[in-house]
C-alpha positions as a LaTeX table, in Angstrom:
\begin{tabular}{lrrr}
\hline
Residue & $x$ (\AA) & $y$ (\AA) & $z$ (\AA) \\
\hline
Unk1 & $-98.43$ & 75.33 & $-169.83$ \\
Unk2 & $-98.63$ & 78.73 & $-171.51$ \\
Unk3 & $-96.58$ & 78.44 & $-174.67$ \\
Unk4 & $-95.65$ & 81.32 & $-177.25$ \\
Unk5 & $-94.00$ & 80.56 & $-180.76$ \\
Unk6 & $-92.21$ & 82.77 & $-182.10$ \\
Unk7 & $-91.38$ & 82.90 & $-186.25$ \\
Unk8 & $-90.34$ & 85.58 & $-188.49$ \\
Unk9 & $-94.05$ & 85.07 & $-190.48$ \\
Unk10 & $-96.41$ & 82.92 & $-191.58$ \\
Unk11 & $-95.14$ & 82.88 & $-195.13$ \\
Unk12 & $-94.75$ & 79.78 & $-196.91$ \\
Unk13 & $-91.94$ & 76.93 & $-195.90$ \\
Unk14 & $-91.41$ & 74.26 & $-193.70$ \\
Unk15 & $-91.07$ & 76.06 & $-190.30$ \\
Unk16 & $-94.34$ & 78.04 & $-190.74$ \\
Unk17 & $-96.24$ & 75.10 & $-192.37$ \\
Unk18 & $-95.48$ & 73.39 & $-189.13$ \\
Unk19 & $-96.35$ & 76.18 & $-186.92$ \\
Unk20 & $-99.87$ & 75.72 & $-188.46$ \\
Unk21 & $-99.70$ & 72.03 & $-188.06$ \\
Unk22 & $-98.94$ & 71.64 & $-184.41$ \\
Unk23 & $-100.90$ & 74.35 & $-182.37$ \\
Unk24 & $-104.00$ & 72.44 & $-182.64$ \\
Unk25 & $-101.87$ & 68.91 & $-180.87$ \\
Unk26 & $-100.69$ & 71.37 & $-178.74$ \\
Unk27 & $-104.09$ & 72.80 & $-177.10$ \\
Unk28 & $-105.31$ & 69.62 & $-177.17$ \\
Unk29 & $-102.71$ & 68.49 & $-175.02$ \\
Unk30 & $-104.32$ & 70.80 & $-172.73$ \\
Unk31 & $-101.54$ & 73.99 & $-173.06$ \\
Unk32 & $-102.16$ & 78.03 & $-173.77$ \\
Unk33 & $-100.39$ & 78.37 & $-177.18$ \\
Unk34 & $-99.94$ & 81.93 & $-178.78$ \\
Unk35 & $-98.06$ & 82.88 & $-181.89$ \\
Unk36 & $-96.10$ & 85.90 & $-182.55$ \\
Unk37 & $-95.30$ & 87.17 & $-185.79$ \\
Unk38 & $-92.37$ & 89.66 & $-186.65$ \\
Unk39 & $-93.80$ & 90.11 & $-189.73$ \\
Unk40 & $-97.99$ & 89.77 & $-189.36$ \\
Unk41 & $-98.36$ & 90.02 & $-193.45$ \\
Unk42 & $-101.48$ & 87.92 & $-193.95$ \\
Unk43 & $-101.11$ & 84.77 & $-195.90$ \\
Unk44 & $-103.08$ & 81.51 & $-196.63$ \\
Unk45 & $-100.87$ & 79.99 & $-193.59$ \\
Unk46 & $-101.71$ & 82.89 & $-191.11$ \\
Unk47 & $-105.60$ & 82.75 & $-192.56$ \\
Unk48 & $-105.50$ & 79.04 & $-191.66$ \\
Unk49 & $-104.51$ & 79.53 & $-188.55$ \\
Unk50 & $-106.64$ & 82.32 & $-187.57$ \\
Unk51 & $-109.62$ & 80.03 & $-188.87$ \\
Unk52 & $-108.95$ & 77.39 & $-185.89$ \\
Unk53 & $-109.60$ & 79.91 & $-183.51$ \\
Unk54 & $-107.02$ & 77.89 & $-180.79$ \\
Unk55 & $-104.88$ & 81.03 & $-180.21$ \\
Unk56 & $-104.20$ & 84.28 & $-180.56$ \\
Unk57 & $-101.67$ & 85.52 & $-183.14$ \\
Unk58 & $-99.82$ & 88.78 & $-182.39$ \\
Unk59 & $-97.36$ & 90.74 & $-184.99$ \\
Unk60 & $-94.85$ & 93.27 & $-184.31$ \\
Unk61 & $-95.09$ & 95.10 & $-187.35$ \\
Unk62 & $-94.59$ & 94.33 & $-191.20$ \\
Unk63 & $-90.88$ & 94.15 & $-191.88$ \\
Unk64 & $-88.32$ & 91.13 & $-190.83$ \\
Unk65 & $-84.82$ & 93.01 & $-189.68$ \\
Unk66 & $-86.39$ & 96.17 & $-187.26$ \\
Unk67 & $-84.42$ & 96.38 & $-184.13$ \\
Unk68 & $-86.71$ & 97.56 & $-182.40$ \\
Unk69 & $-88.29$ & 94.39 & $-182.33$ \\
Unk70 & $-85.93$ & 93.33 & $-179.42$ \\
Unk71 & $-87.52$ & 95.75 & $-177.10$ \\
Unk72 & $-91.16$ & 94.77 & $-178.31$ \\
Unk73 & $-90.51$ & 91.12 & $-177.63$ \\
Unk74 & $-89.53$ & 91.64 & $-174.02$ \\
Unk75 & $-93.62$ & 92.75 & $-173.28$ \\
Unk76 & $-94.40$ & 89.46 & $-174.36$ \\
Unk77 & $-91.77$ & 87.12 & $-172.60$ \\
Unk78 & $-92.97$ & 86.85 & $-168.99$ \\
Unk79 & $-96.36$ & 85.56 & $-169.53$ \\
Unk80 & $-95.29$ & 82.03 & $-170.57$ \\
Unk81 & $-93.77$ & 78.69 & $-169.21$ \\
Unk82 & $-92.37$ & 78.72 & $-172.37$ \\
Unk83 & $-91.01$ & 80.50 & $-176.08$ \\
Unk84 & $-90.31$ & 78.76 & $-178.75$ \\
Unk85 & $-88.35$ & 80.09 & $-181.52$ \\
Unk86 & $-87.91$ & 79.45 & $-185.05$ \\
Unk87 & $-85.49$ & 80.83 & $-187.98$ \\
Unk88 & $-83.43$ & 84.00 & $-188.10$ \\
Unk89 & $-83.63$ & 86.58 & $-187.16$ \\
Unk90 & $-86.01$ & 85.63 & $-184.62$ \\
Unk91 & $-83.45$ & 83.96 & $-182.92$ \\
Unk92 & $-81.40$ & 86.70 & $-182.97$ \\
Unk93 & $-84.05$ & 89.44 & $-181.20$ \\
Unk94 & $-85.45$ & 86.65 & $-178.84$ \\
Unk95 & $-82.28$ & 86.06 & $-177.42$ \\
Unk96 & $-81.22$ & 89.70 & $-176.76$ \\
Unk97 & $-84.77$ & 90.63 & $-175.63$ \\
Unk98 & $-83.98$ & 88.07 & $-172.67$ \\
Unk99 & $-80.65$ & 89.19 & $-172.19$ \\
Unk100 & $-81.91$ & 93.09 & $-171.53$ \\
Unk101 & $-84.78$ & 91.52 & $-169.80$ \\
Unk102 & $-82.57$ & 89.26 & $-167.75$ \\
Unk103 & $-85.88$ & 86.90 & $-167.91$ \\
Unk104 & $-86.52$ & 83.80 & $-166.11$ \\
Unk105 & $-88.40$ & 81.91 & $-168.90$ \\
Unk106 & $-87.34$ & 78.78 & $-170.72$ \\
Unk107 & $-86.41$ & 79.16 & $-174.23$ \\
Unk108 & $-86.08$ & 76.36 & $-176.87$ \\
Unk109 & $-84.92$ & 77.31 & $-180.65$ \\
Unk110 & $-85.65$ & 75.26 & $-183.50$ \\
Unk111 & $-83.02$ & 74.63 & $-186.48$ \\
Unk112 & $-84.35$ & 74.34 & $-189.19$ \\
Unk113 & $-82.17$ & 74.38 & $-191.80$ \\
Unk114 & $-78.59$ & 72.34 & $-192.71$ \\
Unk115 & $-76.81$ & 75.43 & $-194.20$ \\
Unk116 & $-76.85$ & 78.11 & $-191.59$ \\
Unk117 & $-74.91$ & 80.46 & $-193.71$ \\
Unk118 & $-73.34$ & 82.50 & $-190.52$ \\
Unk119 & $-72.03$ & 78.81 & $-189.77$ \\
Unk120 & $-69.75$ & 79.08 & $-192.30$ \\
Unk121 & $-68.05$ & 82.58 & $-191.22$ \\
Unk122 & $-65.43$ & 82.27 & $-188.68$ \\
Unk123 & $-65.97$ & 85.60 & $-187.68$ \\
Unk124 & $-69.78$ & 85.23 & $-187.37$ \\
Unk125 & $-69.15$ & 81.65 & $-185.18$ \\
Unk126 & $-68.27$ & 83.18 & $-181.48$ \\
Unk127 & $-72.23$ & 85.51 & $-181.84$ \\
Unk128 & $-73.58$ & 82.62 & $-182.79$ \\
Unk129 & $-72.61$ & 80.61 & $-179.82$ \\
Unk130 & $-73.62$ & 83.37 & $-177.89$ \\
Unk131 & $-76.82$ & 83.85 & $-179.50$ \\
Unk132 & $-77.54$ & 79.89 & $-178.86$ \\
Unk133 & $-76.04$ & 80.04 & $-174.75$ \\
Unk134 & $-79.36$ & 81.68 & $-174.34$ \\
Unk135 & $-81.94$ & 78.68 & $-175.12$ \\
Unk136 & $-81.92$ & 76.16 & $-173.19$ \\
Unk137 & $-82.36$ & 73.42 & $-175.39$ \\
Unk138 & $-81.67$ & 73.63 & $-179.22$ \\
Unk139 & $-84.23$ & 71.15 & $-181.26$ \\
Unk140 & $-82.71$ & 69.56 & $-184.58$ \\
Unk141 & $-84.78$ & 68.49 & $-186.75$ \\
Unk142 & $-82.35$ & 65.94 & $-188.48$ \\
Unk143 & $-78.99$ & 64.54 & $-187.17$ \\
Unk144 & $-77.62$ & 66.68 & $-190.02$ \\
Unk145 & $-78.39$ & 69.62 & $-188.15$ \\
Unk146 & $-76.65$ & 68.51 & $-185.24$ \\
Unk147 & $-74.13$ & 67.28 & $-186.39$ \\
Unk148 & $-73.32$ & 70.95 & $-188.04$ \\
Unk149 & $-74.17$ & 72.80 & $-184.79$ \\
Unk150 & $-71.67$ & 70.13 & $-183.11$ \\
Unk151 & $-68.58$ & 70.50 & $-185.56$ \\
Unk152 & $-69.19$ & 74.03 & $-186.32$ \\
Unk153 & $-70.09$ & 75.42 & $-182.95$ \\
Unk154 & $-68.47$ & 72.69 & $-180.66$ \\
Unk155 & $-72.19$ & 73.17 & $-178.68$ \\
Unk156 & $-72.83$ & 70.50 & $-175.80$ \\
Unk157 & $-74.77$ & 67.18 & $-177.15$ \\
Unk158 & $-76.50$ & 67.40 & $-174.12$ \\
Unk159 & $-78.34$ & 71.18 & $-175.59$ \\
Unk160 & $-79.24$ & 69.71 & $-178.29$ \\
Unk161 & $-82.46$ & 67.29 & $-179.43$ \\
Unk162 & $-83.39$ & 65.72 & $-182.50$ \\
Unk163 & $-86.98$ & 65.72 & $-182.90$ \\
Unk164 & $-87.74$ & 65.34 & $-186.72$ \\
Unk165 & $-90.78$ & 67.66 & $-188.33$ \\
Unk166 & $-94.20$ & 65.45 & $-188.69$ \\
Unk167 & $-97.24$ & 65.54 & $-191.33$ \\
Unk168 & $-100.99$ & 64.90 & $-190.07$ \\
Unk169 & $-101.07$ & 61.38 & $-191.79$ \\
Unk170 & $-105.06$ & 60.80 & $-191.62$ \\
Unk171 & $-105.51$ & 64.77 & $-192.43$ \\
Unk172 & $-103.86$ & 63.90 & $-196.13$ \\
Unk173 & $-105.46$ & 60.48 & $-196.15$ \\
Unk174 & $-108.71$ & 62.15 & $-195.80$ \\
Unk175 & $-108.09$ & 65.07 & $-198.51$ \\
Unk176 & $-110.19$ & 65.19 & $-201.61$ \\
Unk177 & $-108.17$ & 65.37 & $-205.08$ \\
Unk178 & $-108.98$ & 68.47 & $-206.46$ \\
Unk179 & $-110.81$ & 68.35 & $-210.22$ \\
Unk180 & $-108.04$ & 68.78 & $-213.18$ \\
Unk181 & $-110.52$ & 70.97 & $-215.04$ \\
Unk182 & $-110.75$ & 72.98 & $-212.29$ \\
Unk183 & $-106.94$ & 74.68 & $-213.54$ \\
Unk184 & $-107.77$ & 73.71 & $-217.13$ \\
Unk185 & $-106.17$ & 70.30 & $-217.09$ \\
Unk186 & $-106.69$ & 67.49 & $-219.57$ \\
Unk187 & $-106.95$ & 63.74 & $-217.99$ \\
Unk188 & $-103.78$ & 62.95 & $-220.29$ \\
Unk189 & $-101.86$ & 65.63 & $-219.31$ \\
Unk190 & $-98.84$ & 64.53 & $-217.00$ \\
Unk191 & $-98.59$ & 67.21 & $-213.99$ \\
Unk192 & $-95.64$ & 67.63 & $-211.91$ \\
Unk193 & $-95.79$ & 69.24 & $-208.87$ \\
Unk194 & $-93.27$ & 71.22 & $-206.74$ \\
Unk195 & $-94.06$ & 72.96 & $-203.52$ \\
Unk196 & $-91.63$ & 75.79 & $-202.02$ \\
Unk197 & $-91.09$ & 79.44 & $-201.93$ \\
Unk198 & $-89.07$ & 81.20 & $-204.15$ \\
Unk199 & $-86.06$ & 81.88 & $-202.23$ \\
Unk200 & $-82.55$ & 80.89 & $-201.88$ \\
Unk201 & $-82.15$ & 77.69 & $-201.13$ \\
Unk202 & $-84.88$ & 76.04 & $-203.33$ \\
Unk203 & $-84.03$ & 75.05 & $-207.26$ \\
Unk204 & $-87.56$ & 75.71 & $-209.01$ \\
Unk205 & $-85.19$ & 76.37 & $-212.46$ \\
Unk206 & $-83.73$ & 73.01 & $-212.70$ \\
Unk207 & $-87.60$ & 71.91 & $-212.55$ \\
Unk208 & $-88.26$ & 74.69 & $-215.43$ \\
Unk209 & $-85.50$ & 73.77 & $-217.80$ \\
Unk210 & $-86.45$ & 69.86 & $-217.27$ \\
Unk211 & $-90.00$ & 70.79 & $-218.71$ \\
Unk212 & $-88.35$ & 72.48 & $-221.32$ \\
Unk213 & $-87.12$ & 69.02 & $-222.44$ \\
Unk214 & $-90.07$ & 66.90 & $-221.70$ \\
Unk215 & $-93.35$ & 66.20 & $-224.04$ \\
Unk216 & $-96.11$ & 69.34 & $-224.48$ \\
Unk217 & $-98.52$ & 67.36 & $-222.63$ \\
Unk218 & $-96.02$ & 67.70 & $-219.42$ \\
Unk219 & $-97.07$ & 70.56 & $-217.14$ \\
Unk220 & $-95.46$ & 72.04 & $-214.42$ \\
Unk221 & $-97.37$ & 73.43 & $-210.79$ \\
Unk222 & $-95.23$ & 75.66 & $-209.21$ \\
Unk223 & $-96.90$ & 76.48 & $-205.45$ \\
Unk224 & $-94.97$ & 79.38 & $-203.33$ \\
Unk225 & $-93.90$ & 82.61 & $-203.44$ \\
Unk226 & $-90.98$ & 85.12 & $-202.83$ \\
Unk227 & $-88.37$ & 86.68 & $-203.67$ \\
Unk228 & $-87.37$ & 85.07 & $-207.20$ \\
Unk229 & $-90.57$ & 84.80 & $-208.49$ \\
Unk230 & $-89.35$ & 87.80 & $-210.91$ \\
Unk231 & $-86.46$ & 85.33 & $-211.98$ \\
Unk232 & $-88.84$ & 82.23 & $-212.64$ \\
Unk233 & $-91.12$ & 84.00 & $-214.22$ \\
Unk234 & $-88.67$ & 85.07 & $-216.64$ \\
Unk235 & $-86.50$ & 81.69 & $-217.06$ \\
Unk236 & $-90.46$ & 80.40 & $-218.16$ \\
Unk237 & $-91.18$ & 83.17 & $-220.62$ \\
Unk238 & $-87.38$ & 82.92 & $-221.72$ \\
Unk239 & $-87.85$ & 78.86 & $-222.24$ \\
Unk240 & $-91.76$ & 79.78 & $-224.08$ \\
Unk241 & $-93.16$ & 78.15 & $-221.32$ \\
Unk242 & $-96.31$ & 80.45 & $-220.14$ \\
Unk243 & $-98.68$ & 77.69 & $-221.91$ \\
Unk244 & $-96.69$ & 75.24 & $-219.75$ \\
Unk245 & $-95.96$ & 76.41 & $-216.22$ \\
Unk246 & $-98.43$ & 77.33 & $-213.62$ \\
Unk247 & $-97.51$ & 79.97 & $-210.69$ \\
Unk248 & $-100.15$ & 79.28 & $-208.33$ \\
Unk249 & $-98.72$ & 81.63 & $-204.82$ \\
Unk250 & $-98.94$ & 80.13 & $-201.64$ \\
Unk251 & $-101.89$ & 77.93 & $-200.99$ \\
Unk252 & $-103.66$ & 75.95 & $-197.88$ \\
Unk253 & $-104.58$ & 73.29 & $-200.52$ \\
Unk254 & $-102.01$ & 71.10 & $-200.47$ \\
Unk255 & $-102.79$ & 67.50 & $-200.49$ \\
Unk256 & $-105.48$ & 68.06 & $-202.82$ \\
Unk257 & $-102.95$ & 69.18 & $-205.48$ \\
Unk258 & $-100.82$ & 66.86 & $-205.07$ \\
Unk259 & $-103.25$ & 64.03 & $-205.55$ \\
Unk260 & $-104.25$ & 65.70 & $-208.58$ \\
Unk261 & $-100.82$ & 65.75 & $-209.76$ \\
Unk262 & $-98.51$ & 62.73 & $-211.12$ \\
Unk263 & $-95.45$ & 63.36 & $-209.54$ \\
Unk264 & $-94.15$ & 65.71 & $-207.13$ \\
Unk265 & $-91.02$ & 67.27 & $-207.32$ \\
Unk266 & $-88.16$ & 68.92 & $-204.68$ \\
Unk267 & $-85.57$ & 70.67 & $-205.81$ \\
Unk268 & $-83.36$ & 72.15 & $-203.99$ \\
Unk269 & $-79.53$ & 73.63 & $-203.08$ \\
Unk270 & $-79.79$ & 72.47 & $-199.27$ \\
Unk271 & $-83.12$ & 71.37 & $-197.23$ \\
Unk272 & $-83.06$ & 71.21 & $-193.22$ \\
Unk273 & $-85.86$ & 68.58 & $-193.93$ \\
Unk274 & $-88.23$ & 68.96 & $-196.80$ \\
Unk275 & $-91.26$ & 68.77 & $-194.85$ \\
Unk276 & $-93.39$ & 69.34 & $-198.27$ \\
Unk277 & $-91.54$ & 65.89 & $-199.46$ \\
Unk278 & $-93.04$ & 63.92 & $-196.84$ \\
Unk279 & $-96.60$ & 65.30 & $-197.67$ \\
Unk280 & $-96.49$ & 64.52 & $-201.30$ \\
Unk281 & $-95.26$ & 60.66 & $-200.36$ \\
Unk282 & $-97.99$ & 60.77 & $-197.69$ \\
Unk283 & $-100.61$ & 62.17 & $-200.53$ \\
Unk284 & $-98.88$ & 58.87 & $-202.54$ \\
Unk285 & $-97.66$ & 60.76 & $-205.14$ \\
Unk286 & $-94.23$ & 59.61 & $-206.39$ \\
Unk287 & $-91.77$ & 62.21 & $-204.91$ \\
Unk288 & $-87.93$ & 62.69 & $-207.39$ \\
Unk289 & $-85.98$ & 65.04 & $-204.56$ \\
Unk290 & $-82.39$ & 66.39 & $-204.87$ \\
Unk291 & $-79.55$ & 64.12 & $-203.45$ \\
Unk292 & $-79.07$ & 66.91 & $-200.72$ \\
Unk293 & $-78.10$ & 66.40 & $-197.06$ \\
Unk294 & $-81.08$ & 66.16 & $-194.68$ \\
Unk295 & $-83.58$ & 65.60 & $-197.53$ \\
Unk296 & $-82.28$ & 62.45 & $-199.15$ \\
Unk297 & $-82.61$ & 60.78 & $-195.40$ \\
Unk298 & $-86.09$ & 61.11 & $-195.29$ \\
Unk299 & $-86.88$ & 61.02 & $-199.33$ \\
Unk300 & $-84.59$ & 57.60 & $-199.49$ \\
Unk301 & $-86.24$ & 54.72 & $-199.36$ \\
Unk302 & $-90.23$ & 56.25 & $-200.20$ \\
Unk303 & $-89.63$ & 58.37 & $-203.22$ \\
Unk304 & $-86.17$ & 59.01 & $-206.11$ \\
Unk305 & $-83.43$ & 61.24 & $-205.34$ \\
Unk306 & $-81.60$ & 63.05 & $-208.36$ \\
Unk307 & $-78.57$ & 64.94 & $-208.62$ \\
Unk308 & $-78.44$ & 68.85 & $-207.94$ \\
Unk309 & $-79.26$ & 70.95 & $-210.82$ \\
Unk310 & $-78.90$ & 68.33 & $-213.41$ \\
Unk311 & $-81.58$ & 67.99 & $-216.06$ \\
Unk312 & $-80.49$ & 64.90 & $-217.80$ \\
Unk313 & $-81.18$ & 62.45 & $-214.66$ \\
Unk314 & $-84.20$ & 64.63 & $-213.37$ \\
Unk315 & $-85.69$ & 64.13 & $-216.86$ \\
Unk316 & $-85.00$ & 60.35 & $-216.69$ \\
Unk317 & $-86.55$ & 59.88 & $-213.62$ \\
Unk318 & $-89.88$ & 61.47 & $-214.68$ \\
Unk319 & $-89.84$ & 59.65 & $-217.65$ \\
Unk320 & $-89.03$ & 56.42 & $-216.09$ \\
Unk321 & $-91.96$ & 56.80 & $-213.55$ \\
Unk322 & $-94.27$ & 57.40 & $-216.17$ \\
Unk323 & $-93.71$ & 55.09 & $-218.42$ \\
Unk324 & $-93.75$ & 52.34 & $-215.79$ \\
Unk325 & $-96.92$ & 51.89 & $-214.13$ \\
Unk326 & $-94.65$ & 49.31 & $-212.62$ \\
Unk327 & $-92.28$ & 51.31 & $-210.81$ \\
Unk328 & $-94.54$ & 54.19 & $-210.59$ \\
Unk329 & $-97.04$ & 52.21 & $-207.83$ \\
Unk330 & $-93.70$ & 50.70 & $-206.02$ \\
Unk331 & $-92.77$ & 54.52 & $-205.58$ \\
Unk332 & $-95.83$ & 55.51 & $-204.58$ \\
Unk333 & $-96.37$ & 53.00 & $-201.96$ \\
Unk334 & $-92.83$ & 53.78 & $-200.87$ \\
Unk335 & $-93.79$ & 56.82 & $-199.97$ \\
Unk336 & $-97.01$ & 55.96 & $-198.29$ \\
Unk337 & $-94.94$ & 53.73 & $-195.89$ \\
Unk338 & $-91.85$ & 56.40 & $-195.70$ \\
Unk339 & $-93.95$ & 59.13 & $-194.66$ \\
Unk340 & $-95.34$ & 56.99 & $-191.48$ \\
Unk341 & $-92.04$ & 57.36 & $-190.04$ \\
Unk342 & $-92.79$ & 61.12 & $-189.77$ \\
Unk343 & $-96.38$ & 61.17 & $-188.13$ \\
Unk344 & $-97.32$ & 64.48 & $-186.91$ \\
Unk345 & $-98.18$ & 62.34 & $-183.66$ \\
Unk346 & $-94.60$ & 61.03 & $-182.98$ \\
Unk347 & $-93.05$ & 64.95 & $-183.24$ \\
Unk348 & $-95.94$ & 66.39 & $-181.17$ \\
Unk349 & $-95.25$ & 63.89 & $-178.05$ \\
Unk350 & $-91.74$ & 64.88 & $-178.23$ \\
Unk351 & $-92.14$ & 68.44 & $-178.14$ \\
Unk352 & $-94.78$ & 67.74 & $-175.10$ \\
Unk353 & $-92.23$ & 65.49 & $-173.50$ \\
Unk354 & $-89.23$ & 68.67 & $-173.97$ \\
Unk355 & $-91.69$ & 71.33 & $-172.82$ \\
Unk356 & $-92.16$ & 69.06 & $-169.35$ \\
Unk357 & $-88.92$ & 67.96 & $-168.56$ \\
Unk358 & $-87.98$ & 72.14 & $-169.35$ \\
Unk359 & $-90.36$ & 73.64 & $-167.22$ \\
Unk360 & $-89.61$ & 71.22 & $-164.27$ \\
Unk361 & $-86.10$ & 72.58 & $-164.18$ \\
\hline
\end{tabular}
């Protein structure tokens, strides 16, 4: 099959992390996969990709929201079996570039995310529908999701799949821990760990005004980018925290940093998944997550879930895990045996399986 993906960038987050992730499964499988970019800003995900050499990535331009997009798409649509879309607004432009096109392709769209904001607007609700009558099959990637796209959209069951994100399990087994004194890091230093961009959604500050309250030797890696950088950077100099906190950008480096770290950390307002959880319990690094929808489901049972935005029991939690070697290497095997539920391998032959029974329609 000739298969194009289609996502706003390459940017860091869940949906592009896995967009990196499963185009080498897929051409092994024995498929043509392309990528197209709205925005083809170069990044440590897009350089990662590029360095596999499996397919060619294409970009429409460098901006997100350019309506002229729409018509660009349509050049692309005909040459595949199938497109597969993630986030907004690629959604949005994919689906009108086959309406003008009136194209014969099969489109899937992937949700990634429990809080669809334009969910919430009655007004917005009767676009959406008619934004998602144009894929054939809509992929969630926790029952969460459906269940939103099902009470909020009243969309058919039958349109919609779960099939839950996956991590490369013996890619992270295999993965070197990266030296401490490499970033300046004592042995006896305790490092926390929390991987996200800096956009709505995620809670980096809750993680900054919990170091505020812990021991000097606690330090805080901050990996990502975005928008509210500005604002972080600010809350740390506000707090004194410069000596403290480390803004490291978006790296390809993962799962050596977190095995170099003691304990990683998500924090967020809402999570469609929390895809970077599941890598730090694979990495066996204790994971403390917030008590959100979606992300306590697959954080329960493998790592600690605290409540949103509060300090007091994220603090405890840290401290309890250190202090306990006890409870810190029940944790961390917790999460070894969590994250197994979420092979890469398991979401790959599900996607394979969709693709088939959608392009034998």
């Amino acid at each position: 099959m000739k298969i194009l993906h289609i996502i706003n960038s390459l940017e860091g987050g869940g949906a592009e992390k896995l967009i990196v992730d499963i185009v080498p499964f897929l051409v092994q499988n024995a498929n043509d996969v392309d990528v197209l970019l709205l925005n083809g800003k170069k990044t440590s995900f897009y350089e990662e990709l590029e360095r596999q050499k499996l397919c060619r990535i294409f970009s429409l331009g460098n901006s997100y929201y350019n309506p002229l997009y729409i018509f660009k798409i349509i050049f692309y649509l005909s040459k595949y079996d199938i497109v597969h879309v993630h986030l907004f607004p690629s959604m949005y432009f994919v689906a009108l570039a086959k309406m003008l096109s009136f194209n014969n392709t099969k489109f899937v769209f992937t949700e990634h995310s429990t809080s669809n904001k334009r969910l919430n607007k009655n007004i917005l609700r009767p676009i959406e529908r008619f934004i998602y009558s144009y894929y054939q099959k809509v992929i969630c990637i926790t029952p969460e999701v459906k269940e939103q796209l099902e009470s909020k959209l009243n969309l058919d069951s039958v349109k919609l799949i779960i099939i839950e994100n996956g991590v490369n399990i013996e890619k992270i087994k295999i993965a070197n821990e990266v030296k401490r004194i490499e970033f300046g890091y004592a042995e006896s230093d305790k490092l926390l760990i929390m991987v996200a961009a800096f956009r709505e959604g995620k809670d980096q500050d809750t993680v900054i005004k919990t170091l505020k309250v812990l021991p000097d030797d606690y330090k805080l890696i901050l990996v990502g980018d975005g928008n509210r950088r500005a604002k972080l950077e600010d809350l740390v100099e506000k707090l004194d925290l410069k000596s403290r906190v480390n803004f490291l950008g978006f790296r390809s480096d993962i799962y050596p940093l977190y095995k170099m770290s003691d304990i990683a950390i998500l924090s967020s307002y809402w999570e469609g998944f929390g895809l970077a959880a599941v890598e730090a319990m694979a990495s066996g690094t204790p994971m403390i997550a917030s008590d959100v929808s979606g992300l306590n489901n697959v954080v329960r049972g493998g790592g600690i879930l605290f409540k949103t935005e509060n300090v007091e029991d994220l603090k405890k939690n840290i401290l309890d895990l250190i202090l306990s070697p006890e409870l810190y290497n029940r944790i961390s095997n917790a999460g070894i045996e969590k994250s197994k539920s979420y092979s890469l391998d398991k979401t790959i032959q599900k996607l394979l399986n969709l693709y088939d029974q959608i392009n034998n329609q």
